[in-house]
N, C-alpha and C positions, 0 to 999 in steps of 0.2 A: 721250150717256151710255148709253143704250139699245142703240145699237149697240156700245160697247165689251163691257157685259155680256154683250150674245151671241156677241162672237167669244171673252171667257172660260170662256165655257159648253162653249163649241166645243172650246175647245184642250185643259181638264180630260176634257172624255169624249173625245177622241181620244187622249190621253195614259191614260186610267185601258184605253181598248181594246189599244193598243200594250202597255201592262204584262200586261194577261189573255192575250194572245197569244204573248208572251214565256216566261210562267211556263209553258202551255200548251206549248209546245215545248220548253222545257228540261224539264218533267217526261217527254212524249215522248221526249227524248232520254235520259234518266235511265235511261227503263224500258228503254231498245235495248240502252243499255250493261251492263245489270245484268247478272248472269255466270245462264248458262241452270243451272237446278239439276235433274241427272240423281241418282237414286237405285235400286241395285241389290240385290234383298235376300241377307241372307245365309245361303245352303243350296247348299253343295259339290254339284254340280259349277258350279253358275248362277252364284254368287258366292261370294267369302271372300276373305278376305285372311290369306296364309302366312306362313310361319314367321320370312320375313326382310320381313314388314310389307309386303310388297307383294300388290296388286286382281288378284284373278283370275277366270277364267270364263266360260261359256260366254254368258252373257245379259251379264256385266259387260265382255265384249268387241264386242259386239255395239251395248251402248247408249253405248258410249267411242267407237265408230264414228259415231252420231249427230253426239254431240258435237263429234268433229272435222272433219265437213262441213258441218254448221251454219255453220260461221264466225265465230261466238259464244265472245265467253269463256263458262266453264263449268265445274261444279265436278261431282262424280262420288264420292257415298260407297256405301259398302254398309250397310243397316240390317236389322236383325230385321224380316219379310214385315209383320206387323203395323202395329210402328211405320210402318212406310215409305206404309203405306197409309192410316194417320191424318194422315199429314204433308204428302200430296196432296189428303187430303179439306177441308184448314184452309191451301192455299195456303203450304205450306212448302216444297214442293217442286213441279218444274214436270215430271215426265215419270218412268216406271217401265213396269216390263214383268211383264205379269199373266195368267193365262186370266180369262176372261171371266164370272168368278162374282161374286154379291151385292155381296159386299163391295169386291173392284172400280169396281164399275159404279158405289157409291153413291160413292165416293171421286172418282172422274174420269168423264172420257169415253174411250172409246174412238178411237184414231186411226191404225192400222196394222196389218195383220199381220205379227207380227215375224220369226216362224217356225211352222211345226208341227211338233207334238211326238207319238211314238208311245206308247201305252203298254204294256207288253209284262209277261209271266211269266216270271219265271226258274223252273227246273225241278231236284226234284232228281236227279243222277245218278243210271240204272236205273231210273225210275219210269215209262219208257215213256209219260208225258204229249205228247200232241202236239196238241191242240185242247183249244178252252175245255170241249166238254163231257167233256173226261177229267178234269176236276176235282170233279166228282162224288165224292163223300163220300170226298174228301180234305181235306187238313189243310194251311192255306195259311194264309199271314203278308201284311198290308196295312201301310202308313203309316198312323198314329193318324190317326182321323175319317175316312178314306177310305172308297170306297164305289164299288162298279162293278156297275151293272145288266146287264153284260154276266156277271158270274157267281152274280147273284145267286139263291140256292136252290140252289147246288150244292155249295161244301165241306161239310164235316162240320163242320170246327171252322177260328173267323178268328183269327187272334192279332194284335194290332193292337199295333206297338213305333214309337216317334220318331223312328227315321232310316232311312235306306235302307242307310247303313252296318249296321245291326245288323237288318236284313232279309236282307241278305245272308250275314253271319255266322250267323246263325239256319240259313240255308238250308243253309248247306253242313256246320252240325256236329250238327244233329241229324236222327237218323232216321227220327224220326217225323212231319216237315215236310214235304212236298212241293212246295211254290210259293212264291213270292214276288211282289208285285207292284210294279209299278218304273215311274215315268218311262225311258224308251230310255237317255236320259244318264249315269243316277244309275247304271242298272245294269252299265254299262262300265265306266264309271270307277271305284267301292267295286270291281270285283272288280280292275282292276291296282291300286289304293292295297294291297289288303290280299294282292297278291303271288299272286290267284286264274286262270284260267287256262278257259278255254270246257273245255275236256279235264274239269274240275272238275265243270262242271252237267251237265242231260239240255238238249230243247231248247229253245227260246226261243217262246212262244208268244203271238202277235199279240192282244193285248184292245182297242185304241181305236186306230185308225190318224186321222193327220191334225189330231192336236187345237189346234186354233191357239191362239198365246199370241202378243197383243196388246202392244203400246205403248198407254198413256192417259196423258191430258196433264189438268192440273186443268183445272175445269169452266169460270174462264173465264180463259182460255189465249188470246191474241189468235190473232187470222182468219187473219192472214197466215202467221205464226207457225207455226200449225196444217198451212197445205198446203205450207210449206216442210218442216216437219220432216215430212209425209206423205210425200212425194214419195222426200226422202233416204230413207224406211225402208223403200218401196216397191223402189226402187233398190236397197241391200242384201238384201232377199230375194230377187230376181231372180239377183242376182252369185252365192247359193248359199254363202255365208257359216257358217250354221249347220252345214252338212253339212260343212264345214271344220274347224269347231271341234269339233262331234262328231267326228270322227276324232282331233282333235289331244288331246281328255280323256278317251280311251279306246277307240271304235270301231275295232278294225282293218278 
């Protein structure tokens, strides 16, 4: 009787290990299957979506590149910068593309360099500006909360407005403006959107060369996972992708 007990002992804990092993694998497989969630935020030229509802841009092509060598099904919205970075921070999302500030860093981890990015002065026509220290008690327009220690103590007066679109506008109709300060991208592009032309400004003057903008993946993002999508993004900066699409949303 004793021995039939312990071979029931036996067969219930081989049977209850078989089941935790089981569940264990099919939830593995659950998480392989789940579709990778990419999100791109929304600010012309990096992302938006146009007039006939279709993703565009220069970062939302770049991370739709991921995506499609992943091998992974995978889903690809564009959100407000914000949102998109709360929704990494709370595992709503598995991957975005950011520079590497505060809010960032506390949302994810860093896991590629996606591309670097220049940042540059537009100039106004006649103003004879051609280095940062010819900015000296002029009168220059930044992106709201922006802030560059490479000019800092030199205009007269910042006028700080919410897009680049209307940084550029700014630039070219008023005469008492001299500068603009711009991401490399933003400033190509707003000037062919609004039908503007290099012949239009004075010139282009170099503030931040190089400034890397990152991929981050939430904080726990599996290992493997990680140096696969490393390697892909490794891979696309190499092939020179970005310098493609900078040409293609405005750089001639």
């Amino acid at each position: 009787m004793n021995i039939f007990k312990d071979y029931s002992i036996k067969i219930i804990c081989i049977s209850v290990w078989i089941f935790s092993s089981t569940a264990v694998l099919a939830e593995t497989s659950t998480d392989q299957l789940a579709p990778l969630k990419l999100v791109t935020m929304d600010l012309p030229p990096y992302g938006w979506i146009d007039d006939q509802g279709n993703p565009r841009g220069i970062i939302y092509e770049m991370t739709e590149e991921i995506g499609k060598r992943s091998g992974l099904t995978y889903t690809h919205k564009i959100r407000p910068f914000s949102r998109m970075l709360l929704e990494l921070k709370h595992g709503k999302v598995d991957l975005l593309s950011s520079q590497a500030h505060d809010r960032a860093l506390k949302a994810g981890d860093k896991l590629a360099i996606q591309f670097h990015i220049d940042v540059i002065a537009g100039t106004k026509k006649g103003s004879g500006i051609e280095t940062i220290e010819d900015f000296k008690d002029k009168n220059i327009i930044y992106h709201n909360a922006a802030y560059y220690s490479q000019l800092d103590g030199l205009p007269k007066d910042i006028s700080y407005v919410k897009g680049y679109r209307q940084t550029l506008k700014m630039l070219y109709q008023r005469p008492s403006l001299h500068g603009g300060v711009f991401s490399e991208p933003a400033y190509y592009y707003w000037m062919k959107d609004l039908g503007l032309t290099l012949d239009d400004f004075g010139n282009v003057v170099m503030i931040e060369t190089d400034k890397p903008q990152w991929i981050f993946v939430r904080k726990d993002f599996p290992d493997e996972l990680r140096k696969k999508l490393k390697q892909i993004v490794e891979d696309i900066y190499q092939e020179g992708m970005y310098e493609s699409l900078l040409k293609k949303y405005g750089k001639s």
